[in-house]
C-alpha positions in Angstrom: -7.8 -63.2 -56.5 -5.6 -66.6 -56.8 -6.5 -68.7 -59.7 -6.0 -71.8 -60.8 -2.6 -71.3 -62.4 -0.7 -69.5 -59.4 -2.6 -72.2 -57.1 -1.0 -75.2 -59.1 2.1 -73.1 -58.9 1.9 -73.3 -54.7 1.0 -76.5 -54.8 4.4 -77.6 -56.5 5.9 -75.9 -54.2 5.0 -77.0 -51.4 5.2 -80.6 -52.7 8.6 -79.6 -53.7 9.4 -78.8 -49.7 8.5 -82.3 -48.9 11.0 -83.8 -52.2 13.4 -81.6 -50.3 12.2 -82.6 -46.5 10.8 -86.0 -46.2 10.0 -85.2 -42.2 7.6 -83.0 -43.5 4.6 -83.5 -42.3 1.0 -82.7 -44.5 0.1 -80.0 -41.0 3.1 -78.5 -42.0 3.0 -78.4 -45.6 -0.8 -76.9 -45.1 0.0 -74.5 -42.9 2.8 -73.2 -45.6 0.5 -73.4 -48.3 -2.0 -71.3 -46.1 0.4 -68.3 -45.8 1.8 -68.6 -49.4 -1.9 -67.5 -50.7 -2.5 -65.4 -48.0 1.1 -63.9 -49.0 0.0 -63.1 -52.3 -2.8 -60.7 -51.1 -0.1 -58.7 -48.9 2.0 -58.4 -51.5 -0.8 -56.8 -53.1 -1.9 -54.6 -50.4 2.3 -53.6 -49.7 1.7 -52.2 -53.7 -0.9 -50.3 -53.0 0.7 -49.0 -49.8 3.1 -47.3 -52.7 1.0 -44.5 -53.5 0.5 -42.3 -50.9 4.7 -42.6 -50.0 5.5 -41.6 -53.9 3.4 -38.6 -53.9 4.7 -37.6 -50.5 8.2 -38.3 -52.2 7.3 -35.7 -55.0 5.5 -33.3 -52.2 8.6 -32.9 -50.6 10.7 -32.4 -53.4 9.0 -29.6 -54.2 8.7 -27.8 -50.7 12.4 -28.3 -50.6 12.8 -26.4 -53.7 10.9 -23.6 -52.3 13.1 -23.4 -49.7 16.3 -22.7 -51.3 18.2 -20.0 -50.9 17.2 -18.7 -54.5 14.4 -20.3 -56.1 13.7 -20.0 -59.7 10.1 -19.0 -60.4 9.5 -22.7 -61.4 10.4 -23.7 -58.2 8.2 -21.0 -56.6 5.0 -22.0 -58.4 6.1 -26.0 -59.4 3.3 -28.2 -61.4 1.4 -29.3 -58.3 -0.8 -32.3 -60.3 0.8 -35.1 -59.2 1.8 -34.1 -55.3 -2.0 -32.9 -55.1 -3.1 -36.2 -57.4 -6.8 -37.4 -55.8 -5.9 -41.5 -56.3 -3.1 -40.9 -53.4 -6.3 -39.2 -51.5 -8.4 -42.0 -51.9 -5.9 -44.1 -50.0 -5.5 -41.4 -47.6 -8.6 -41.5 -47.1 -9.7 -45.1 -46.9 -10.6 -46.0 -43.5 -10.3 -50.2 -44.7 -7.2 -49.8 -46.4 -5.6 -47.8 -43.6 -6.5 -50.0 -41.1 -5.5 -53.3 -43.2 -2.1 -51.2 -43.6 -1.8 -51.1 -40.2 -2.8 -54.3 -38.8 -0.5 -56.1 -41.3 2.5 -53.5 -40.4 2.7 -52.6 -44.0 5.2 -49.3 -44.3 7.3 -47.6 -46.9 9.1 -45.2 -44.0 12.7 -47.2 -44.1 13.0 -47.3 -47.9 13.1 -43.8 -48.4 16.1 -44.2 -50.7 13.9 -46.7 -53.1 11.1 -43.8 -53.1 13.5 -41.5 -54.2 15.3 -43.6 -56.9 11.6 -44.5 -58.0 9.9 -40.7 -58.6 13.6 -39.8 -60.1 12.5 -42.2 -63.0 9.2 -41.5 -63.2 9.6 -38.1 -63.3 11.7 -38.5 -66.8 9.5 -40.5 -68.6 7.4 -39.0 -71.3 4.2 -40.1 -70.0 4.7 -38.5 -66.9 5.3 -35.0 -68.2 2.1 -35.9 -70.7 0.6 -36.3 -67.8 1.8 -33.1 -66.0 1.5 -31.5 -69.6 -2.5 -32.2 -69.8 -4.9 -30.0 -68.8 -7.2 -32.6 -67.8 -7.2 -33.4 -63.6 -9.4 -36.3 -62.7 -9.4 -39.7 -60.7 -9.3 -41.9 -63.5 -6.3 -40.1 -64.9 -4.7 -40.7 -61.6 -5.4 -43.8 -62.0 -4.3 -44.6 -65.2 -1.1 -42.9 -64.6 -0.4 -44.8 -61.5 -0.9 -48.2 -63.5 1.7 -46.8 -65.6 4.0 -46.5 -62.9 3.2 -50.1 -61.6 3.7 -51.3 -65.2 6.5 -49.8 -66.2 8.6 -49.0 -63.3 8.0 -52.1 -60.9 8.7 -55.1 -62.8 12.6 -56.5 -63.0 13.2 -53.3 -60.8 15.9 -54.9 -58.7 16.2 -52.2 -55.6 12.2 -53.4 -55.4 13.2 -57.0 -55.8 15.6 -56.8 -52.9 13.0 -54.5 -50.5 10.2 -57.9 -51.3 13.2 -60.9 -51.1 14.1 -59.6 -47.4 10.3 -59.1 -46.5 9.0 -62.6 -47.6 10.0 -65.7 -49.1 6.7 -66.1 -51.0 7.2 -62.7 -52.7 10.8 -63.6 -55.2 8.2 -64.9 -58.2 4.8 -63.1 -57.5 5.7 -59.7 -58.0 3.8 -59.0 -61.4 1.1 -61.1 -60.5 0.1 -58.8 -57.6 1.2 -55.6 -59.8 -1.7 -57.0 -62.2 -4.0 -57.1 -59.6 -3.6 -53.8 -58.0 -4.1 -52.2 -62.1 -7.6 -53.8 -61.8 -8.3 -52.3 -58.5 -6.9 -48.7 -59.9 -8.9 -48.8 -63.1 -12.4 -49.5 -61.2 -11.5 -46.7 -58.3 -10.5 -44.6 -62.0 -14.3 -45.7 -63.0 -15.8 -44.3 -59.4 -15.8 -47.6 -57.4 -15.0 -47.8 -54.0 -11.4 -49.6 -52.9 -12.2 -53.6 -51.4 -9.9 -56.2 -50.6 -10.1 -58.6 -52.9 -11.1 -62.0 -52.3 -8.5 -64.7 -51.9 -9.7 -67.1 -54.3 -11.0 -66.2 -57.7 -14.2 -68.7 -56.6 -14.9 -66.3 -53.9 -15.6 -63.5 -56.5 -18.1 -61.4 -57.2 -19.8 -63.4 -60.2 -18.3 -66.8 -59.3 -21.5 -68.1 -57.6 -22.1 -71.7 -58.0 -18.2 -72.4 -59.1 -15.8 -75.1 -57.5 -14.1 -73.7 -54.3 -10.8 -73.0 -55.6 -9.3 -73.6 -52.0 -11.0 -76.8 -51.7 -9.0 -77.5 -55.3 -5.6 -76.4 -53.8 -5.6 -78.1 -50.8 -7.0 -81.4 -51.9 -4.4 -81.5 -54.5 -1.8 -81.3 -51.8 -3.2 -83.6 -49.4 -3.5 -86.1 -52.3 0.0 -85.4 -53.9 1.6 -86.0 -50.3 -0.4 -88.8 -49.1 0.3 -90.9 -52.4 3.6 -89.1 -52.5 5.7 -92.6 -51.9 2.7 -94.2 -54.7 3.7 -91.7 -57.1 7.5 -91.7 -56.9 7.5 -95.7 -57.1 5.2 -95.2 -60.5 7.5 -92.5 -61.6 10.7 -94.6 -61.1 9.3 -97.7 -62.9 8.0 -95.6 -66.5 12.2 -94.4 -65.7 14.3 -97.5 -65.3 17.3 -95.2 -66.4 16.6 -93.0 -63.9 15.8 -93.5 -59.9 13.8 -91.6 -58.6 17.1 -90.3 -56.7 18.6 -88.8 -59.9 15.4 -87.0 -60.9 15.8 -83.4 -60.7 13.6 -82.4 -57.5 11.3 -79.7 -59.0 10.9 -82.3 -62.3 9.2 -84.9 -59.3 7.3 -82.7 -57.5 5.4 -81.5 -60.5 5.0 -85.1 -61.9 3.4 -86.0 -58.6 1.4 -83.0 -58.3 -0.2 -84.1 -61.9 -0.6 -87.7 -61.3 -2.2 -86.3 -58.1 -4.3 -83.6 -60.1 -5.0 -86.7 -62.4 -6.6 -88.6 -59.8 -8.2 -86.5 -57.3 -10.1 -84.4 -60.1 -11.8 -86.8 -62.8 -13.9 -83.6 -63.9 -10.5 -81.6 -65.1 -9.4 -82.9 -68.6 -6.0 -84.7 -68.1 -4.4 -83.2 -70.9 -5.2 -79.6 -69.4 -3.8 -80.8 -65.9 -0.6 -82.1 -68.2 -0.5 -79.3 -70.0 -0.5 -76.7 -67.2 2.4 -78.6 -65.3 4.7 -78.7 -68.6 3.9 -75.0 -68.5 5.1 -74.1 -65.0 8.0 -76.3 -65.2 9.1 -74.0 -68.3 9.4 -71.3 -65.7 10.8 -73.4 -62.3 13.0 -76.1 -63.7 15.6 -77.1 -66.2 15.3 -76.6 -70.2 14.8 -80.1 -70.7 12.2 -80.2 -67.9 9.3 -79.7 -70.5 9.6 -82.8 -72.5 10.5 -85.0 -69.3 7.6 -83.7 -67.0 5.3 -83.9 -70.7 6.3 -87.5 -71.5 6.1 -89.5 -68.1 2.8 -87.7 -67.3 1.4 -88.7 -70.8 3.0 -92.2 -69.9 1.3 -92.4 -66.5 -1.6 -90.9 -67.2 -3.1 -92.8 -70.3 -2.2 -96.0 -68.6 -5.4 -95.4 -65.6 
């Protein structure tokens, strides 16, 4: 599930605790890094838990409109596809799933109002009544309309945001990483597979026999980033004699030291891809002028082994 990318991503950050907290210790930073991946997969799982709530929340709209005092005959006999849609059944249904749900206390009860603000959009969008509009009813089109939903209504939605920032720390950047993941799992349930929980690292695939553990690569990036840490700051500050390493912009040193470590600790990986994927994240977690800084001393620091 994790790849290299969002692994280098969790390694700077937890180098970028110990910038921040020099009584880290590496336990502690480990530990951290443990539950960051390990978050990733819940966050995945929480997105998943969506489905069954949503067409509950569309269920019940339409029994309350039964119920009114005066139905119109729409009301009285409402498009039933997507309350009765078989994807949310297969969830329903799924005695792994349900009990993963459970044991990780995974729940949609106490955001009621987000499920509701959530099927009020979907239900205007033109896909949506395409979908209600076809005369076509299978899992895959489930499916495929429910990875429309996770594409279209999820991302930047900040009432979602809000729900992940209060649940987990780990969550505030991961969001469409997970969303991606939990498309895949839809479109092979859509081609008649059975739900699994993915596997943590993408080396633990199906299909990835034979490859470098990818949690091996993670953690022995950290360890060597924070046992060389004082190494690597000392190198930094002397290719920057205008700037100590006081002045350096925290998330600019963590990822310098995470590709010197990189550098070091992995002869097999082409320095210029390590350099390269560092500039990249600090494009995303730093400051404009991050790219050329993080680029240059790397190159510096690098070429000189």
């Amino acid at each position: 599930m994790l790849n290299r990318r969002i692994l280098r991503i969790k390694a700077f950050k937890a180098i970028y605790s110990r910038v921040e907290n020099p009584a880290m210790t590496l336990s502690d930073i480990e530990f951290e890094l443990d539950r960051s991946c390990e978050a990733t997969r819940d966050l995945y799982l929480r997105l998943l838990a969506l489905i069954v709530p949503l067409t509950g929340e569309a269920r019940a709209r339409i029994e309350a409109a039964k119920s009114k005092f005066n139905p119109t005959s729409e009301e009285l006999n409402p498009n039933m596809k997507f309350a009765d849609n078989a994807l949310a059944r297969v969830f329903a249904d799924d005695p792994d799933f349900n009990k993963l749900i459970k044991k990780k206390k995974i729940s949609w009860e106490n955001d009621d109002m987000f499920l509701r603000h959530l099927y009020e959009s979907v239900r205007t969008k033109d896909y949506f009544k395409k979908y209600l509009e076809s005369d076509n009813s299978s899992l895959a089109e489930d499916a495929s309309l429910f990875c429309r939903i996770f594409e279209e209504e999820l991302p930047d939605n900040a009432e979602l945001e809000d729900i992940l920032e209060d649940l987990s720390i780990y969550w505030n950047d991961e969001l469409e990483y997970a969303l991606g993941w939990c498309c895949r799992s839809l479109e092979q349930i859509g081609r008649g597979r059975l739900w699994s929980l993915p596997e943590l690292y993408m080396s633990e695939m199906p299909g990835s026999e034979g490859k470098e553990s990818d949690k091996a690569f993670v953690f022995n990036l950290v360890r060597a980033a924070y046992r060389k840490f004082d190494e690597y700051s000392k190198r930094v500050s002397d290719v920057t004699p205008k700037w100590d390493t006081g002045r350096i912009c925290a998330t600019d040193l963590a990822l310098i030291i995470c590709g010197l470590a990189e550098a070091d600790a992995f002869k097999n990986i082409d320095y210029r891809t390590t350099i390269n994927e560092f500039v990249e994240i600090s494009k995303y977690y730093s400051t404009p002028e991050s790219r050329a800084f993080v680029n240059g001393v790397l190159d510096k620091l690098i070429n000189k082994e």
